[in-house]
N, CA, C and O of each residue as an XYZ file, in Angstrom:
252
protein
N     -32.297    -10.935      2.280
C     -30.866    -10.952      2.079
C     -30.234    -11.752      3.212
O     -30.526    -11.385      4.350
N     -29.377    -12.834      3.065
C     -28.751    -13.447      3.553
C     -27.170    -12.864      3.657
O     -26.491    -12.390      2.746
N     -26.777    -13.081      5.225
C     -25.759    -12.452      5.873
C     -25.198    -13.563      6.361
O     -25.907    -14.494      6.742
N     -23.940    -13.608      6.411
C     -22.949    -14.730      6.339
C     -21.869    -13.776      7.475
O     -21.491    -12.654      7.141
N     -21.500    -14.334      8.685
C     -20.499    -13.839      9.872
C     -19.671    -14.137      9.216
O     -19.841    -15.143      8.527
N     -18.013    -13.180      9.100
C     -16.732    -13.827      8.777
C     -16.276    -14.246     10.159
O     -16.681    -13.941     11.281
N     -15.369    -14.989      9.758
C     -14.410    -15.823     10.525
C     -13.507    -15.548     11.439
O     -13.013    -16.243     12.327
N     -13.305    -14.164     11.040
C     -12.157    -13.322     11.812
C     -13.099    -12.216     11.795
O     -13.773    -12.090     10.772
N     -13.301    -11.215     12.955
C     -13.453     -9.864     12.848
C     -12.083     -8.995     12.729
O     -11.491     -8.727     13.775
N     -11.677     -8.645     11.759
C     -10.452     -8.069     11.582
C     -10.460     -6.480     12.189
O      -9.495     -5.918     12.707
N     -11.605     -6.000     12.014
C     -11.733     -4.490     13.130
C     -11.216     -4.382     14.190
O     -10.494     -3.463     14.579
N     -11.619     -5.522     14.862
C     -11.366     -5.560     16.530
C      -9.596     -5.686     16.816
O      -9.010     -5.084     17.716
N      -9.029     -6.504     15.935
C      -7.215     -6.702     16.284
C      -6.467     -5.243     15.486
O      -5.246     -5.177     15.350
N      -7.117     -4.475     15.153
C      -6.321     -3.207     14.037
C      -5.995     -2.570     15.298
O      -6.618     -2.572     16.360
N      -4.616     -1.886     14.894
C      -3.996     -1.102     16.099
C      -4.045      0.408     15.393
O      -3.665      0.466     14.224
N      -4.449      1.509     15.978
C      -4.538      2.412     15.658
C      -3.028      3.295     15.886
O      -2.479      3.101     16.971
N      -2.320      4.285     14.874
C      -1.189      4.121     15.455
C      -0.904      5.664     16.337
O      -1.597      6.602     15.944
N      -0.146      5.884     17.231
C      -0.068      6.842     18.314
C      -0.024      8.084     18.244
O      -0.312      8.891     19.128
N       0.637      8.440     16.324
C       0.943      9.902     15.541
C       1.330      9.289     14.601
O       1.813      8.158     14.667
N       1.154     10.033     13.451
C       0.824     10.100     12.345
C       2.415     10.285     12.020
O       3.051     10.927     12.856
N       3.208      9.714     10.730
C       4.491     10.065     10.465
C       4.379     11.167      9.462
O       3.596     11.272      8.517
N       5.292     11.935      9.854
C       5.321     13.000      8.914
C       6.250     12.593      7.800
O       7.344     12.102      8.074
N       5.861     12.776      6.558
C       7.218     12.517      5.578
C       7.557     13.750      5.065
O       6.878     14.758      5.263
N       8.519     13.726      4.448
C       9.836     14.544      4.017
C       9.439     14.699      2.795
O       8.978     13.755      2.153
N       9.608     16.358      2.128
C       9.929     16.501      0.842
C      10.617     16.015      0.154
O      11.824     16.196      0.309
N      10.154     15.231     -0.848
C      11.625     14.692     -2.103
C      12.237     16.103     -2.409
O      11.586     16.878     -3.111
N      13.437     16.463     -1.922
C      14.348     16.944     -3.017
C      14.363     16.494     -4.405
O      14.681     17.341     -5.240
N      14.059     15.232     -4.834
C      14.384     15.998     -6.202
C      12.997     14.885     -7.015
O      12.183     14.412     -6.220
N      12.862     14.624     -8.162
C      11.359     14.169     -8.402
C      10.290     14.265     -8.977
O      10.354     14.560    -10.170
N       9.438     14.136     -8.592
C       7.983     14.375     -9.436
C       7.606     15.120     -8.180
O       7.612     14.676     -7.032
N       7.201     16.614     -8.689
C       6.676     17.711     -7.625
C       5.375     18.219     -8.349
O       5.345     18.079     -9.571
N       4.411     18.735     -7.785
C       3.664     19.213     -8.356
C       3.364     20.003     -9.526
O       2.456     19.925    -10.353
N       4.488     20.894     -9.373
C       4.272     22.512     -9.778
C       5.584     22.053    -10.994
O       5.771     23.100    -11.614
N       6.409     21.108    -11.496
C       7.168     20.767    -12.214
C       6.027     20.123    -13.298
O       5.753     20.495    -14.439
N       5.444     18.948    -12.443
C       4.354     18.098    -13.466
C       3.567     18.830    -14.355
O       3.548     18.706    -15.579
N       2.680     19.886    -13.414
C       1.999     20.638    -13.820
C       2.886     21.670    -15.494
O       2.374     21.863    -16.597
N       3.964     22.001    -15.102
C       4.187     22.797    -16.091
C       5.095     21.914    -17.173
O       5.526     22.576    -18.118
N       5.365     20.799    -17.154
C       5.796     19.719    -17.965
C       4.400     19.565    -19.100
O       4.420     19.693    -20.324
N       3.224     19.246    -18.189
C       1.972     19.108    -18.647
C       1.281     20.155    -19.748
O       0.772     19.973    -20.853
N       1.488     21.248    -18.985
C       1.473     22.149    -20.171
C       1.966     22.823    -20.958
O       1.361     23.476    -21.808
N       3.192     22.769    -20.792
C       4.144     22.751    -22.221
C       4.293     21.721    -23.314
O       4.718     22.021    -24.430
N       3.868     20.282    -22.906
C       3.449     19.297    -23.554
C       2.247     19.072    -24.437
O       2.142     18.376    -25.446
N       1.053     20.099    -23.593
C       0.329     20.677    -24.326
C      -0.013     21.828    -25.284
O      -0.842     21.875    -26.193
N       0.847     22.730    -24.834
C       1.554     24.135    -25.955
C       2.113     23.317    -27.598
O       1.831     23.632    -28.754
N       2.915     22.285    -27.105
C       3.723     21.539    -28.010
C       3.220     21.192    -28.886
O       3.579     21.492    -30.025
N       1.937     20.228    -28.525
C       1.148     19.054    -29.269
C       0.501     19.606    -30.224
O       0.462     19.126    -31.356
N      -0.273     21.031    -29.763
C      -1.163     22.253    -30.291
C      -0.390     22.921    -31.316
O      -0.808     23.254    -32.425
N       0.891     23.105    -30.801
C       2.016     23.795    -32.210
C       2.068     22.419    -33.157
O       2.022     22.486    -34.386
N       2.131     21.641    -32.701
C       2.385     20.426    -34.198
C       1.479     20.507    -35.083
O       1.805     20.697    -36.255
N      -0.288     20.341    -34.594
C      -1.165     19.908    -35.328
C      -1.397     21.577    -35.845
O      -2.198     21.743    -36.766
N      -0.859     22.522    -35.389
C      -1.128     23.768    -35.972
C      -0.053     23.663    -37.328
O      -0.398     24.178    -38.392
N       1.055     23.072    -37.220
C       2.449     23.354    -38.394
C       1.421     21.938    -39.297
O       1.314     22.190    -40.497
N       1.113     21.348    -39.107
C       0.696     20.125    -39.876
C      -0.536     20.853    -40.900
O      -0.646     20.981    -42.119
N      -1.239     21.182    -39.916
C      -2.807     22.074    -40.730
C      -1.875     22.533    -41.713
O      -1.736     21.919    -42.771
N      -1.106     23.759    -41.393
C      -0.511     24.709    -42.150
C       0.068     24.240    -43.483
O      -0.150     24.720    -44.595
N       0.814     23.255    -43.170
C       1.734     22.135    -44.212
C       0.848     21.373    -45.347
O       0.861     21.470    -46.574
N       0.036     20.540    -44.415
C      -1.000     19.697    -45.088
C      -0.649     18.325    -45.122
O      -1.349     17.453    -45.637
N       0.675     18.104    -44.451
C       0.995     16.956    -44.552
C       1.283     16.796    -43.163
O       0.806     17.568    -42.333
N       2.033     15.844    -42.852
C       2.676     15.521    -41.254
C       4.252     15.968    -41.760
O       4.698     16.320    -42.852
N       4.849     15.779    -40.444
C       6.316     16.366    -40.849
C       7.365     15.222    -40.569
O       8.531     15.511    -40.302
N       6.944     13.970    -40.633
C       7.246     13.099    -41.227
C       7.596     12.450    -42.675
O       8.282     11.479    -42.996
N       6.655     13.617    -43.587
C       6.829     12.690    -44.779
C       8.155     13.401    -45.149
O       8.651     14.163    -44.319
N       8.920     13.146    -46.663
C      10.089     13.442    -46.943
C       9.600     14.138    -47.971
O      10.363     14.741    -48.726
């Protein structure tokens, strides 16, 4: 296997930084515990459709 030096060692110029920034809660947003239960009520939902559809026999689209 052939090894080829780059041009720049880019390791050596990286500045490591002094502390870490802390960030801030979004007030308002995409939060975990919102997604999460968006997610599964979206999934409660989807499960009630194809359950009313079985039931129907059709989609609830048609007229």
């Amino acid at each position: 296997m052939i090894t080829v030096p780059f041009a720049f060692d880019f390791t050596h110029d990286m500045l490591e930084p002094k502390e870490i920034p802390q960030r801030r809660l979004p007030r308002y947003g995409f939060h975990g515990h919102t997604e999460r239960l968006n997610g599964r009520l979206a999934m409660l939902g989807f499960i009630a459709l194809l359950a009313v559809e079985f039931k129907l026999g059709h989609g609830l689209l048609i007229w």
